[in-house]
C-alpha positions as CSV (number, residue, x, y, z in Angstrom):
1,X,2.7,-16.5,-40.4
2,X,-0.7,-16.8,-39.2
3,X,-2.0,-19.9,-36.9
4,X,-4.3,-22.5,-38.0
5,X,-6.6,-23.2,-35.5
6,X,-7.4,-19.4,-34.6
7,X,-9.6,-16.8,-36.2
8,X,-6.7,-14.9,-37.2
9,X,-5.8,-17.3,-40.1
10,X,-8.9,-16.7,-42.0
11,X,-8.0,-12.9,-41.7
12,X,-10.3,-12.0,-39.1
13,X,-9.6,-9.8,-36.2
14,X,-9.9,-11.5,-33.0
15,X,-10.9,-8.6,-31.1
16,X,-14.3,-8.4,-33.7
17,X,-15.5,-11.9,-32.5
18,X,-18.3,-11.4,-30.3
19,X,-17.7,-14.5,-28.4
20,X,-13.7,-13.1,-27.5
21,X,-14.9,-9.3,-26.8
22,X,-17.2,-11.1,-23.5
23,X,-14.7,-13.3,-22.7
24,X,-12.8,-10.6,-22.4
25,X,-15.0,-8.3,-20.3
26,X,-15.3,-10.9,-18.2
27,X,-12.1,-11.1,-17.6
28,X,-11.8,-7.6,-16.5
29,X,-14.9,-7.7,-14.2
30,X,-12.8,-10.5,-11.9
31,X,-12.6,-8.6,-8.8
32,X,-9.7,-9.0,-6.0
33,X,-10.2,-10.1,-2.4
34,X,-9.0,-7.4,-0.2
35,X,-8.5,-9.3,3.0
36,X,-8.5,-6.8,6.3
37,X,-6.9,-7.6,9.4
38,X,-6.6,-5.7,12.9
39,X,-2.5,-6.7,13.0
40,X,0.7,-7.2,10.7
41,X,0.4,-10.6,13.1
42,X,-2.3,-11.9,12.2
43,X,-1.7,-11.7,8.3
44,X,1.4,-13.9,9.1
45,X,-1.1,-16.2,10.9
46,X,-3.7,-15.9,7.5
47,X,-1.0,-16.6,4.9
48,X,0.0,-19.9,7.0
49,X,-3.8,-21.3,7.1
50,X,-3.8,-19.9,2.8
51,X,-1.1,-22.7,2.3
52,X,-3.3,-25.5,3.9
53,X,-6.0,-24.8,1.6
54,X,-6.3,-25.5,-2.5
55,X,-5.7,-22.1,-2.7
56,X,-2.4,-22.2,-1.6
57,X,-0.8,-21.1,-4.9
58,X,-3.0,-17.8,-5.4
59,X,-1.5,-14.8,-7.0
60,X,-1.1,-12.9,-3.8
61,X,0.6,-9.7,-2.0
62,X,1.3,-8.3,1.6
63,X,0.6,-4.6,1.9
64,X,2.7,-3.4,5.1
65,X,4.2,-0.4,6.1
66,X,7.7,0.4,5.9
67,X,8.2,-0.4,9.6
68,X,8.0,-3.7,8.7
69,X,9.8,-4.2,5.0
70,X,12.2,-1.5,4.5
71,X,15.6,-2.8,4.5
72,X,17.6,-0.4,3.9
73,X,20.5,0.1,6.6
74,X,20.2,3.9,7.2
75,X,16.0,4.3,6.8
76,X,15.4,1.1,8.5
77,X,16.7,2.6,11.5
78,X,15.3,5.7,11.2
79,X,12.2,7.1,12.9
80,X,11.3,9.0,10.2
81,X,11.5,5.9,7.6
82,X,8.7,7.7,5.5
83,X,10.1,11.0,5.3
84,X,13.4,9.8,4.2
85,X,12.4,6.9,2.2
86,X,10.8,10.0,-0.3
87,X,13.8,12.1,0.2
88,X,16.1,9.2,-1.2
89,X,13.4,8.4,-4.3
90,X,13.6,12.1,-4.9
91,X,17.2,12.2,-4.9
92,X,17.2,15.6,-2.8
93,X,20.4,14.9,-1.0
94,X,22.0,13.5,-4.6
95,X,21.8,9.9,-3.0
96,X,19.2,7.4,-4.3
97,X,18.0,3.7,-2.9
98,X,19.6,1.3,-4.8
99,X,16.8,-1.3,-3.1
100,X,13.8,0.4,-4.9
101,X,16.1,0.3,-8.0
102,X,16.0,-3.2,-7.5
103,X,12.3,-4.3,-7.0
104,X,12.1,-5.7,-10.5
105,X,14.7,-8.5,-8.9
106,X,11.9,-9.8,-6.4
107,X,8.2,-9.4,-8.4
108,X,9.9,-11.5,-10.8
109,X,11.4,-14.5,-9.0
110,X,9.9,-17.8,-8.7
111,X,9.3,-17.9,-5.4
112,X,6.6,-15.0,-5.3
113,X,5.0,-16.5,-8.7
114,X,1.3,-18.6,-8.3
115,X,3.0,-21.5,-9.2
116,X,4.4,-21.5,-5.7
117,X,3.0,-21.4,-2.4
118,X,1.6,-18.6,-0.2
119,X,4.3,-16.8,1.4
120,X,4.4,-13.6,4.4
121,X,6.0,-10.8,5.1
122,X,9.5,-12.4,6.4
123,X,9.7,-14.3,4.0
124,X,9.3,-11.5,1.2
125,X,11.5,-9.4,3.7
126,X,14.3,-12.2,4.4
127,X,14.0,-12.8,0.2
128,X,14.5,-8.7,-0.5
129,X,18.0,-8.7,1.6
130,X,18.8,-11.9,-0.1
131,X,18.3,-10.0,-3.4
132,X,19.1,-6.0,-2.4
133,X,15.7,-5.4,-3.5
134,X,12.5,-3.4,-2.0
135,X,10.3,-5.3,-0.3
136,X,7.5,-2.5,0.7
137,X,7.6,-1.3,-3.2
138,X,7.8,-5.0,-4.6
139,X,4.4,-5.8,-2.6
140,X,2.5,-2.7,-4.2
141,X,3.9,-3.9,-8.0
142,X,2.3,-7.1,-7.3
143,X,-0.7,-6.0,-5.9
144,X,-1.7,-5.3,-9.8
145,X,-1.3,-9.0,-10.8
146,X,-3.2,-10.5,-7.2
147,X,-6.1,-12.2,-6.6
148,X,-5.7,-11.7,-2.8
149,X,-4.6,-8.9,-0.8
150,X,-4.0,-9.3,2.3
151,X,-3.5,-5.4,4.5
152,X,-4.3,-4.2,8.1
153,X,-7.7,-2.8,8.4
154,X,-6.4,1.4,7.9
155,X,-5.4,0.4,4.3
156,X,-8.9,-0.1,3.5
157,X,-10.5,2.7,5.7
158,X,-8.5,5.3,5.7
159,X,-8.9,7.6,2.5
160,X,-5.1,8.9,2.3
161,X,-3.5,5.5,2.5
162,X,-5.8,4.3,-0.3
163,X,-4.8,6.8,-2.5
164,X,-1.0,6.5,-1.4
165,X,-1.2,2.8,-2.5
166,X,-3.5,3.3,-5.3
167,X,-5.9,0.7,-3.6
168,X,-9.3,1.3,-5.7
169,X,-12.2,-1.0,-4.1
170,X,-15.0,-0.4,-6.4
171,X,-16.3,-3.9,-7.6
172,X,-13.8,-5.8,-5.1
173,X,-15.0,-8.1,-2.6
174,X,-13.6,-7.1,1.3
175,X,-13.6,-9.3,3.9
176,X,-12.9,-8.0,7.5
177,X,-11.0,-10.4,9.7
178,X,-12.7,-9.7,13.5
179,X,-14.8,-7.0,12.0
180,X,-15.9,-5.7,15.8
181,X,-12.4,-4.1,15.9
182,X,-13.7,-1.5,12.7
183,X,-15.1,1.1,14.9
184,X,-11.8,1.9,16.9
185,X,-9.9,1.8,13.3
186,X,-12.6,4.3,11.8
187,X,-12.3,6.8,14.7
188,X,-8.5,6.6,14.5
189,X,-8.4,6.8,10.7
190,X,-9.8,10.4,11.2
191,X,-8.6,11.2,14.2
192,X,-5.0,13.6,15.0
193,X,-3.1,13.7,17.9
194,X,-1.1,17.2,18.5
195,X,1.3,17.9,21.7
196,X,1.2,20.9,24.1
197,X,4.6,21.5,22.4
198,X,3.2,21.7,19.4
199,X,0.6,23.8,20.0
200,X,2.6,26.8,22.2
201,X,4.9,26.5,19.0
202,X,2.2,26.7,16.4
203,X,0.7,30.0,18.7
204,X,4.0,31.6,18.9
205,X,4.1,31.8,15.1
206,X,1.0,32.9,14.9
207,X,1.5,35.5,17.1
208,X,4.4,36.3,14.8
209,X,2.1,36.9,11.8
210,X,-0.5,39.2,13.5
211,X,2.3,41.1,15.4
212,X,3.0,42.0,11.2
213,X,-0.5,42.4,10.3
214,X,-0.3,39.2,7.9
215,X,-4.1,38.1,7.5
216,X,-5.1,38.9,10.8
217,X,-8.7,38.0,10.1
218,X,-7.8,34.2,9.6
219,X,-5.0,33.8,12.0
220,X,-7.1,35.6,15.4
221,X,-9.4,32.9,15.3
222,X,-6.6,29.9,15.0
223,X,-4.5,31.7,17.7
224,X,-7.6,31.8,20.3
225,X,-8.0,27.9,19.4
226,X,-4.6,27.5,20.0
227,X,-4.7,29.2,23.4
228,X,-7.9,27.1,24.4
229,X,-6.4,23.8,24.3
230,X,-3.3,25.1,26.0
């Protein structure tokens, strides 16, 4: 039935009372703190000073790469823990992780809640084996419920890894730890590094595709760039 002490009971709609409506936009304008650092270190270092604070039980996440949270025995060990993390999601091989499967395991227990205090990444990682859960996935789901996210500084500069971990900072507040490192970060962020290897490879195809007449016009002018670093 309906309440007594709520606008519902007199059979108006909540939503309709001005005074909810702006406490409700409000609400949404509450912006996260995306906190930067140079190293996966110094977060560890952050998250211990968080717990001295009153702010020790803030809703918070870890953003890492999978370098440092993937547990699962074959990826883990794997220098190409990216590539075949996606291949397992996919399922290409007809295998699947039965960590990310499990991720729902660590969001929800209480040690991770805001009741509890701050926590970093061995600890989400040492809790994840404990569980057969993912961490790296489990700290992007509870990115959406944090107050505070703690990342290295690429998460927040680079363009690609934004996207990749839906990071959106418009209204957010971002606060640089040892902001004088953000120059080097930038140039790296848009920066590629390529081997000799790969570039006598990369020529030797397109030799292969003018030698067929296969849109000479726009593979002469990569070709002579190719030779010109070699």
């Amino acid at each position: 039935g309906p309440c007594t002490e709520c606008s519902c009971s007199s059979g108006k709609e909540a939503d309709k009372d001005p005074s909810h409506t702006k406490k409700k936009e409000n609400e949404d304008c509450v912006p996260k703190i995306f906190f930067g650092t140079r190293t996966h270190k110094q977060i560890a270092q952050i998250s211990r000073e968080l717990k001295r604070t009153a702010y020790s039980s803030v809703p918070m996440t870890i953003l890492s790469s999978r370098d440092y949270t993937c547990i699962h025995p074959v990826v883990s060990n794997s220098s190409n823990r990216n590539e075949m993390c996606v291949e397992l999601l996919e399922g290409k091989h007809g295998k699947s992780c039965s960590y990310y499967h499990g991720v729902h395991k660590l969001t929800e227990h209480h040690t991770l809640q805001p009741v509890c205090q701050a926590w970093d990444i061995e600890d989400l990682v040492s809790l994840g084996r404990k569980l057969r859960a993912c961490p790296y996935f489990a700290a992007r789901e509870l990115m959406v419920g944090a107050d505070i996210v703690f990342c290295p500084y690429n998460y927040l500069l680079d363009p690609q890894i934004r996207d990749s971990m839906d990071i959106n900072l418009k209204g957010q507040v971002v606060i640089l730890d040892e902001a004088h490192n953000i120059e080097d970060c930038a140039r790296e962020s848009v920066s590629y590094g390529v081997t000799e290897s790969q570039l006598r490879a990369a020529r030797e195809e397109l030799d292969l595709m003018i030698n067929n007449s296969i849109r000479q016009k726009h593979h002469e002018p990569l070709r002579a760039v190719c030779c010109s670093l070699i």
